[in-house]
N, CA, C and O atoms as a MOPAC input file, in Angstrom:
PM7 MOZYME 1SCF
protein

 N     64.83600 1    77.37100 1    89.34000 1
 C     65.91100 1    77.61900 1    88.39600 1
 C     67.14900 1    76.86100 1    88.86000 1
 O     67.42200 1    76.93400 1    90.05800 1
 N     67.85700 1    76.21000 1    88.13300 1
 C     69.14000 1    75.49000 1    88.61100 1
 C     70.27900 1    76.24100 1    88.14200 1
 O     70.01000 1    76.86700 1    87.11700 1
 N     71.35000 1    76.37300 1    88.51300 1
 C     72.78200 1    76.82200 1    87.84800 1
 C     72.86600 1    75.84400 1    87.16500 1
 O     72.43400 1    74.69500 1    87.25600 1
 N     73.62500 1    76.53200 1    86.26600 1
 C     74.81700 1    75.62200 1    84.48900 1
 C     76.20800 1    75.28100 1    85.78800 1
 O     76.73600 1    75.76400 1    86.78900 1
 N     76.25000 1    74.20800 1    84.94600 1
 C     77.52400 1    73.36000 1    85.00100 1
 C     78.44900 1    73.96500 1    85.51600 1
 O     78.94100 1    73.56300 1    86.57100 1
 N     78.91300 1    75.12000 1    84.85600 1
 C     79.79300 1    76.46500 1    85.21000 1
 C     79.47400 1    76.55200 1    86.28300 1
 O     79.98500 1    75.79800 1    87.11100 1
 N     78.48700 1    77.53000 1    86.67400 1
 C     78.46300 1    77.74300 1    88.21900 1
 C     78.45700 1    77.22300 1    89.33900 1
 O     78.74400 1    77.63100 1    90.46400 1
 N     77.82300 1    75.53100 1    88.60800 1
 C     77.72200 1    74.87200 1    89.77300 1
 C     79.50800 1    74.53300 1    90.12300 1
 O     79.78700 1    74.25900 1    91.29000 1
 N     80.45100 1    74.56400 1    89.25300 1
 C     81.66800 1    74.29500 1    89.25300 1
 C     82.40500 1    75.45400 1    90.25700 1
 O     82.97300 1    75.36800 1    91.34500 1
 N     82.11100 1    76.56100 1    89.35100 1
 C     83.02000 1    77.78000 1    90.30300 1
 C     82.58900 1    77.56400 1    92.05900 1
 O     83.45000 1    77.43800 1    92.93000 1
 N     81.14800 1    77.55800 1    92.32000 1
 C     81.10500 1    77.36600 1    93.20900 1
 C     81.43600 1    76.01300 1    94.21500 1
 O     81.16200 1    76.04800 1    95.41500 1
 N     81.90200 1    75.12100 1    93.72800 1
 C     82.39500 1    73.84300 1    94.63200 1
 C     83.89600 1    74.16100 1    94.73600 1
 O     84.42800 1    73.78000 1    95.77900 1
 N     84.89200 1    74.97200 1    93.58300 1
 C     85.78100 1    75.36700 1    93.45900 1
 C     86.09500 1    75.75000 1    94.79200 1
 O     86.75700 1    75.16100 1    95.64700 1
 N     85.15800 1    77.47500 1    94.83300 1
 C     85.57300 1    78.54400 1    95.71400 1
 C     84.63900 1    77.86800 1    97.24400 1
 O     84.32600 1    78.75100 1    98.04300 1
 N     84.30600 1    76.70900 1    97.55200 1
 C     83.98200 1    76.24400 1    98.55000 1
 C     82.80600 1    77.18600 1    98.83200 1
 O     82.66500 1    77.38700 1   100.03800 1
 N     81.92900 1    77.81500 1    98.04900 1
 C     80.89400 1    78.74200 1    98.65600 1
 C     80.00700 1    78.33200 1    99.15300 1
 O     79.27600 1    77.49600 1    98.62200 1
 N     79.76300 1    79.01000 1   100.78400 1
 C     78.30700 1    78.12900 1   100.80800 1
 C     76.85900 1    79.32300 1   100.77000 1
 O     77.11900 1    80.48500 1   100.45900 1
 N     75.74500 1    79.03500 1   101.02000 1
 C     74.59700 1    79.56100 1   100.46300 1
 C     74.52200 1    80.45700 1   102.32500 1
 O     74.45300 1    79.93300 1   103.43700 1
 N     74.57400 1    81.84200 1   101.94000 1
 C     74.42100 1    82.33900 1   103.36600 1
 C     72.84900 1    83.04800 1   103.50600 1
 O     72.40900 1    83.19400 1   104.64600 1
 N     72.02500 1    83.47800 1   102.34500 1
 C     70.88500 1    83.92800 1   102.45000 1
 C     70.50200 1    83.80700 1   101.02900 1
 O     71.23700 1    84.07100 1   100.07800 1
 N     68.98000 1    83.28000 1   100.95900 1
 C     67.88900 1    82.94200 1   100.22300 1
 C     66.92300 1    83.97400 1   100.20800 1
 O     66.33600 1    84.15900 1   101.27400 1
 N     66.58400 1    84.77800 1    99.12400 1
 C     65.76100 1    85.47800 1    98.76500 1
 C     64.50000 1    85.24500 1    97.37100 1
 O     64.59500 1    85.63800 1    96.20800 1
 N     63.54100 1    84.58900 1    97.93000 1
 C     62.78800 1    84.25100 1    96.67800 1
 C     63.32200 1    83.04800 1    95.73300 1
 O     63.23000 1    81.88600 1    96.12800 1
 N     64.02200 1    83.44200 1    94.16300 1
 C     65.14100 1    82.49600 1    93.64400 1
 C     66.64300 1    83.02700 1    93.50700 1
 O     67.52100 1    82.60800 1    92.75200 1
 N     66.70800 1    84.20200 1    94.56800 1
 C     67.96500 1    84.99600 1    94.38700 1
 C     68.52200 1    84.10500 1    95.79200 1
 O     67.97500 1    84.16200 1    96.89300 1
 N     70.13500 1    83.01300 1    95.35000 1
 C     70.51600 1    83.01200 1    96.65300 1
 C     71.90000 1    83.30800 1    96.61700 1
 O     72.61500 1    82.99800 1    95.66500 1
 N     72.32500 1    83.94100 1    97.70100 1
 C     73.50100 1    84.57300 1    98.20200 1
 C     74.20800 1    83.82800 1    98.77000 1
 O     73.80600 1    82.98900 1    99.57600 1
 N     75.64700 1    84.04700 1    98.37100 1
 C     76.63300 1    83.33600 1    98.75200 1
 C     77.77300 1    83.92600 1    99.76300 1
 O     78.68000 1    83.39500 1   100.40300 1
 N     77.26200 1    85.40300 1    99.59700 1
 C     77.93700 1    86.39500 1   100.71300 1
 C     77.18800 1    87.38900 1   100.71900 1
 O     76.77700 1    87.90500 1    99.67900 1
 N     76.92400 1    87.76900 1   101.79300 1
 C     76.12000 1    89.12800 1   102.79500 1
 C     75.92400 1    89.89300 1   101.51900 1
 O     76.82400 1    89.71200 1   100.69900 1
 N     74.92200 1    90.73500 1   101.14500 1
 C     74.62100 1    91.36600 1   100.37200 1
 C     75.14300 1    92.72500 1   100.52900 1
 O     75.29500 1    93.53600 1    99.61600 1
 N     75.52000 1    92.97700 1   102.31600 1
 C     75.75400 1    93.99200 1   102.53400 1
 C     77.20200 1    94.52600 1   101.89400 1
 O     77.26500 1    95.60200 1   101.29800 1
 N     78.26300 1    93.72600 1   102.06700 1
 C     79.58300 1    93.33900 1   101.43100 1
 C     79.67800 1    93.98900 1    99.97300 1
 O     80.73700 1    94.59600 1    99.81400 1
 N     78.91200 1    94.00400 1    98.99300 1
 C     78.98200 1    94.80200 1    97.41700 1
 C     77.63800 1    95.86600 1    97.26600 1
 O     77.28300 1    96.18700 1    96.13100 1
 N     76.95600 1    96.36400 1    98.39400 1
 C     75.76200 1    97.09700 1    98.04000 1
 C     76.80100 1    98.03000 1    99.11800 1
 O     77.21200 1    97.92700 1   100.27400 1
 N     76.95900 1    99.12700 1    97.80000 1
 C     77.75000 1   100.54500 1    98.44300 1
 C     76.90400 1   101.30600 1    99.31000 1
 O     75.71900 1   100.97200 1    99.28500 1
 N     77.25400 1   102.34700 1   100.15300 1
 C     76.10400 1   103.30000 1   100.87500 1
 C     75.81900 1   103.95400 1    99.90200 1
 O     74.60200 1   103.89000 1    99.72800 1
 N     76.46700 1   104.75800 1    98.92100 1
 C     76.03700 1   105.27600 1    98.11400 1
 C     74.55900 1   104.71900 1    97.61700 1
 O     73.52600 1   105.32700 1    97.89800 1
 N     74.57900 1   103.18400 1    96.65000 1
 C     73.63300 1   102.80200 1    96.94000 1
 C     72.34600 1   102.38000 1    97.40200 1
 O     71.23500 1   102.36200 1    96.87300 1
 N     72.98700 1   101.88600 1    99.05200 1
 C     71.83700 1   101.61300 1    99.74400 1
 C     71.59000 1   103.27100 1   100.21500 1
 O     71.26400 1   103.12000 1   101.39300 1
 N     71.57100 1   104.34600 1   100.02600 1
 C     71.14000 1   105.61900 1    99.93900 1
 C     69.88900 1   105.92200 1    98.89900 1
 O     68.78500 1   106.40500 1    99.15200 1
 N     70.34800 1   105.55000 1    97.85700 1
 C     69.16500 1   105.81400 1    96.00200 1
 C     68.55500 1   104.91300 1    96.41300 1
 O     67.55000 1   105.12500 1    95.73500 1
 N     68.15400 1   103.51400 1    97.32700 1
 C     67.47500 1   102.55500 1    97.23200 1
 C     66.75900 1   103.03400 1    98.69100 1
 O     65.55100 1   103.02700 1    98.45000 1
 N     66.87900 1   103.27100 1    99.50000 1
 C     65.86500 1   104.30200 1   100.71300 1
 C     65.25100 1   105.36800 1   100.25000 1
 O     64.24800 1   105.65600 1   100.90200 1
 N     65.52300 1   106.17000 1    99.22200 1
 C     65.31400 1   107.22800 1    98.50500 1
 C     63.84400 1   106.90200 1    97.42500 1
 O     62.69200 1   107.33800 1    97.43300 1
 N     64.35900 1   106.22100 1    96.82200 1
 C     63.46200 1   105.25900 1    95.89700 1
 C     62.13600 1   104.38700 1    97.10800 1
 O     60.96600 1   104.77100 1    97.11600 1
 N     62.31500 1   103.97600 1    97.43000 1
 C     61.31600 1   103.29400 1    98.40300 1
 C     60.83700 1   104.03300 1    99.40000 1
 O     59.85700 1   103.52800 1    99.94700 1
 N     61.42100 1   105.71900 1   100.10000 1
 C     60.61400 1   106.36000 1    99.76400 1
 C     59.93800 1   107.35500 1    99.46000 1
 O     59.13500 1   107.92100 1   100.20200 1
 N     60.29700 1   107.74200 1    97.98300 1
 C     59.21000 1   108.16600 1    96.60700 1
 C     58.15600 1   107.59700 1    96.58800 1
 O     57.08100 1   108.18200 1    96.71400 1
 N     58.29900 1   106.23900 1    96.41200 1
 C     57.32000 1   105.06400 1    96.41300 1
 C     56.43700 1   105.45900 1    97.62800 1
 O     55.75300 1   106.37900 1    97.18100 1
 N     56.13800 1   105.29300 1    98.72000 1
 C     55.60200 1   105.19700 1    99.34700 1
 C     55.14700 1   106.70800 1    99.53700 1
 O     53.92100 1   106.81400 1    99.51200 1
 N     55.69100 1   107.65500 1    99.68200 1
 C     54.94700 1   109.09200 1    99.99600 1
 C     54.36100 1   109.55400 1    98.36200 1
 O     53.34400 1   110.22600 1    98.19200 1
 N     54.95000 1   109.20500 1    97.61900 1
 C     54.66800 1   109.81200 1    96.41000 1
 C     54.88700 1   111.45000 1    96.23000 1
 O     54.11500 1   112.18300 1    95.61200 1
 N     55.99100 1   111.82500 1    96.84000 1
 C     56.87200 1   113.14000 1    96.86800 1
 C     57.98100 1   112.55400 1    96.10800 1
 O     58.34400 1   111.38400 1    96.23200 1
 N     58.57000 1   113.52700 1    95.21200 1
 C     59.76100 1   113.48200 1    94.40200 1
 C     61.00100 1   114.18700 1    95.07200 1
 O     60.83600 1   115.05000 1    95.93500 1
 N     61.90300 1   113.89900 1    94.76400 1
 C     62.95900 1   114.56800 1    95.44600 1
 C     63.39400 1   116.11000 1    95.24800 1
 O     64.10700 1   116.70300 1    96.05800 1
 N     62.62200 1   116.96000 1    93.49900 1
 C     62.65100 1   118.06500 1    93.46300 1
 C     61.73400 1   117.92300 1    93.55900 1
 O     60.97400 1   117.01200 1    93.88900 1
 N     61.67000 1   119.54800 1    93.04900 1
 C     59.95500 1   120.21200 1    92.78700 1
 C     59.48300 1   119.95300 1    91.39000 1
 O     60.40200 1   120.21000 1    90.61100 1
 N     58.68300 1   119.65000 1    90.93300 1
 C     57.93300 1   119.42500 1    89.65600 1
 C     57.51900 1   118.14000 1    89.39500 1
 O     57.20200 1   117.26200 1    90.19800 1
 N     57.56300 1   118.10500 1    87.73700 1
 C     57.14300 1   116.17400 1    87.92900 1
 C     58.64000 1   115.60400 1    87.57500 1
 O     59.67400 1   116.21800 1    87.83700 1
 N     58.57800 1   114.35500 1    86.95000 1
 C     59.29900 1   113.62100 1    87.01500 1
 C     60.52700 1   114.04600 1    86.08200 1
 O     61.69800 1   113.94400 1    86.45000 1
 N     60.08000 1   114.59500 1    84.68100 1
 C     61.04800 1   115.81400 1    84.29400 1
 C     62.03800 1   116.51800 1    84.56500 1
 O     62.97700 1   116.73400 1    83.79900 1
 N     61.90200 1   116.96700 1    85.76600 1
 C     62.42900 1   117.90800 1    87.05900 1
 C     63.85300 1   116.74900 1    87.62900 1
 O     64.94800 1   117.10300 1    88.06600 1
 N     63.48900 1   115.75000 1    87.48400 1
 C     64.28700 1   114.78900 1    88.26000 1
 C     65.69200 1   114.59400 1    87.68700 1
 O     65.97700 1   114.60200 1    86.48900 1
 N     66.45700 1   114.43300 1    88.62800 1
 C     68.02000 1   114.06200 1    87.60700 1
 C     67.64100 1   112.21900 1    87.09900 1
 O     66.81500 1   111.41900 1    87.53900 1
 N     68.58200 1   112.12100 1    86.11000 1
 C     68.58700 1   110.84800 1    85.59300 1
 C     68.52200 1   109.90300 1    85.99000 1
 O     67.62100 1   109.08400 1    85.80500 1
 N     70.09800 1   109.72700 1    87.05500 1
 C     70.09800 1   108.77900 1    88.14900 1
 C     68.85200 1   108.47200 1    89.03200 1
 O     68.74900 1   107.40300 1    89.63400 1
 N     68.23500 1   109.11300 1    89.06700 1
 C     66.45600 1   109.02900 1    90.44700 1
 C     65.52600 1   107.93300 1    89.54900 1
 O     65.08300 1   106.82700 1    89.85800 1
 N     65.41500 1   108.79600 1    88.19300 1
 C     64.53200 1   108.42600 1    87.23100 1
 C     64.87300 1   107.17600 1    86.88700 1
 O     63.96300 1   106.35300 1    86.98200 1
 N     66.31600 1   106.64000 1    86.37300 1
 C     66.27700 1   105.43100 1    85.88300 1
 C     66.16800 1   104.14500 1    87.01100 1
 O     65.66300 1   103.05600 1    86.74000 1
 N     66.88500 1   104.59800 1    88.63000 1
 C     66.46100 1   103.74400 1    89.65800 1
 C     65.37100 1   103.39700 1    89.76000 1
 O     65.15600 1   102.18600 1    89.71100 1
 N     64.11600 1   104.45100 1    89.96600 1
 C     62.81700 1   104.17000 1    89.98800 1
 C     62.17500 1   103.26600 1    88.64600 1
 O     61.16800 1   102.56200 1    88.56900 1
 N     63.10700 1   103.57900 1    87.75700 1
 C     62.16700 1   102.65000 1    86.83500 1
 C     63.05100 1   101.29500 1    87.01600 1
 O     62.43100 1   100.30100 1    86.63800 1
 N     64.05600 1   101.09300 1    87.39500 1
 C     64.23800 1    99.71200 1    88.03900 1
 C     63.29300 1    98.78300 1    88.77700 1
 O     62.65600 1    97.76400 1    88.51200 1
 N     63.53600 1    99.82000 1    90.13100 1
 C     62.58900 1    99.34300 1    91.38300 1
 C     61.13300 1    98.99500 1    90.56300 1
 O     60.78900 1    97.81500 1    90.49500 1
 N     60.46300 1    99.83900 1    90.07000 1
 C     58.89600 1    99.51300 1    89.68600 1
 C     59.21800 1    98.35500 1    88.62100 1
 O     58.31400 1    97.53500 1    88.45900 1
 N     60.29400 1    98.20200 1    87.93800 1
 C     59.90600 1    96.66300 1    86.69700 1
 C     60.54500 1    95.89300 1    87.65500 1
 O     60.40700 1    94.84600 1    87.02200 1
 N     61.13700 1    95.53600 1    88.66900 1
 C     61.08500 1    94.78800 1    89.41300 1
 C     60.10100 1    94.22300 1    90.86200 1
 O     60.20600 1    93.22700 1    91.57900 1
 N     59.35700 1    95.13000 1    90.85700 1
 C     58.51100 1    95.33800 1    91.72300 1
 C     57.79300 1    94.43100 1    90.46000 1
 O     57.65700 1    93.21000 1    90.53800 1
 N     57.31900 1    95.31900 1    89.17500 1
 C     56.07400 1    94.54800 1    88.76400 1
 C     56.47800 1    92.86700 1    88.29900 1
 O     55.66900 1    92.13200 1    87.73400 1
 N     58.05200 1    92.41300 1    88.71200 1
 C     58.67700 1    91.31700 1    87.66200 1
 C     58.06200 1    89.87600 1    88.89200 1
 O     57.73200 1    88.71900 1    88.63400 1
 N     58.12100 1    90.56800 1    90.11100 1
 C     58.09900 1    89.97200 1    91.61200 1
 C     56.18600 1    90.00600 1    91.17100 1
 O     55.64200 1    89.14900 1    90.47400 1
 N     55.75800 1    90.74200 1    91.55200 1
 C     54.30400 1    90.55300 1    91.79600 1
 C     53.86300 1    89.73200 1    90.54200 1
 O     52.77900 1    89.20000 1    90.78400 1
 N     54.28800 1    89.45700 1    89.36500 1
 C     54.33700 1    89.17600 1    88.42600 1
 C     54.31500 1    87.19800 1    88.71600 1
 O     53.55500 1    86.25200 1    88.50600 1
 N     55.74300 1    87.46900 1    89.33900 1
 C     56.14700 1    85.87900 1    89.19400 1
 C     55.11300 1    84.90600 1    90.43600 1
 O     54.94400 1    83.70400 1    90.64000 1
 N     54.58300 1    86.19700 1    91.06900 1
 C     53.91800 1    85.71400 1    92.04400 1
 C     52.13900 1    85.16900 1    91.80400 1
 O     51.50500 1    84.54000 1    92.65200 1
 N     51.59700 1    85.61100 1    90.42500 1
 C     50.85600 1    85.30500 1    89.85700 1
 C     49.79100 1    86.54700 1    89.71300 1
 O     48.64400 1    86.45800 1    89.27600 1
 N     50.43300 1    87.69200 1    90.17200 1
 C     49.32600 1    88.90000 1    90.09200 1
 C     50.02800 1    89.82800 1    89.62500 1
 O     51.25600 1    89.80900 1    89.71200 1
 N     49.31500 1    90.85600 1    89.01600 1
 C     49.89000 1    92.34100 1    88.47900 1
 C     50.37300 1    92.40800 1    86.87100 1
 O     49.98000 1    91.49500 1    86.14600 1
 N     51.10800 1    93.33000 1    86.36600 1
 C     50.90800 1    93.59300 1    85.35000 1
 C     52.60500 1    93.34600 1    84.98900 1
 O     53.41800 1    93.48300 1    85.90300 1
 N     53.09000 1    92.95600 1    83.52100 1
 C     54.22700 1    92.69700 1    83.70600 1
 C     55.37000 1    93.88500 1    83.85800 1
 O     56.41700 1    93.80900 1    84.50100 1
 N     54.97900 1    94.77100 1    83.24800 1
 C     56.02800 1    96.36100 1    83.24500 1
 C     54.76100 1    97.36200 1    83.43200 1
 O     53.63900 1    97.42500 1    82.93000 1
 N     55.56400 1    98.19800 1    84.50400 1
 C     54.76600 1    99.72100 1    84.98400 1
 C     55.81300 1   100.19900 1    84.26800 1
 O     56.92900 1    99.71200 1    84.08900 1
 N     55.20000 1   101.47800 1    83.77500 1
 C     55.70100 1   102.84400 1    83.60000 1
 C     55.77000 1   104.03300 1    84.75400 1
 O     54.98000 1   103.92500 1    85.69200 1
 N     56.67300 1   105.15500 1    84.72800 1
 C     56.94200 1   105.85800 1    85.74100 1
 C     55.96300 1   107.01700 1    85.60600 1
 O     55.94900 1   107.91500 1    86.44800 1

């Protein structure tokens, strides 16, 4: 994927340089810098649900507040967008 004109502009502007490469995501400053704890909290939380397959209440997914529910369905269409681009899996999971 290349940047538009635009970006490639802002960025020669603001002198940015490329500090970490992820896949086709690249960073121009520490990720850590705009990912709140709050955040990186629902995203340990979420990953792991995922992995134990325990919910954070009791019941099914119903049971769950909103915020849990709509993260997780982030994480999994990005999960399936990645395994996806990678040439395997399905394009959208459901929760």
């Amino acid at each position: 994927m290349d940047y538009s004109e635009a970006v490639k502009r802002e960025l020669n502007e603001k002198n940015a340089q490329k500090v970490f490469s992820l896949g086709d995501i690249r960073l121009y400053e520490c990720p850590l810098s705009y990912i709140t704890e709050e955040t990186a909290e629902i995203m340990r939380l979420v990953y792991l649900i995922d992995a134990s397959g325990h919910l954070l209440h009791q019941g099914g997914w119903a049971d769950q507040p909103c915020w849990l529910v709509e993260a997780y369905e982030i994480y999994k269409a990005e999960s399936a967008r990645v395994q996806a681009d990678r040439g395997g899996g399905k394009r959208r999971q459901n929760v």
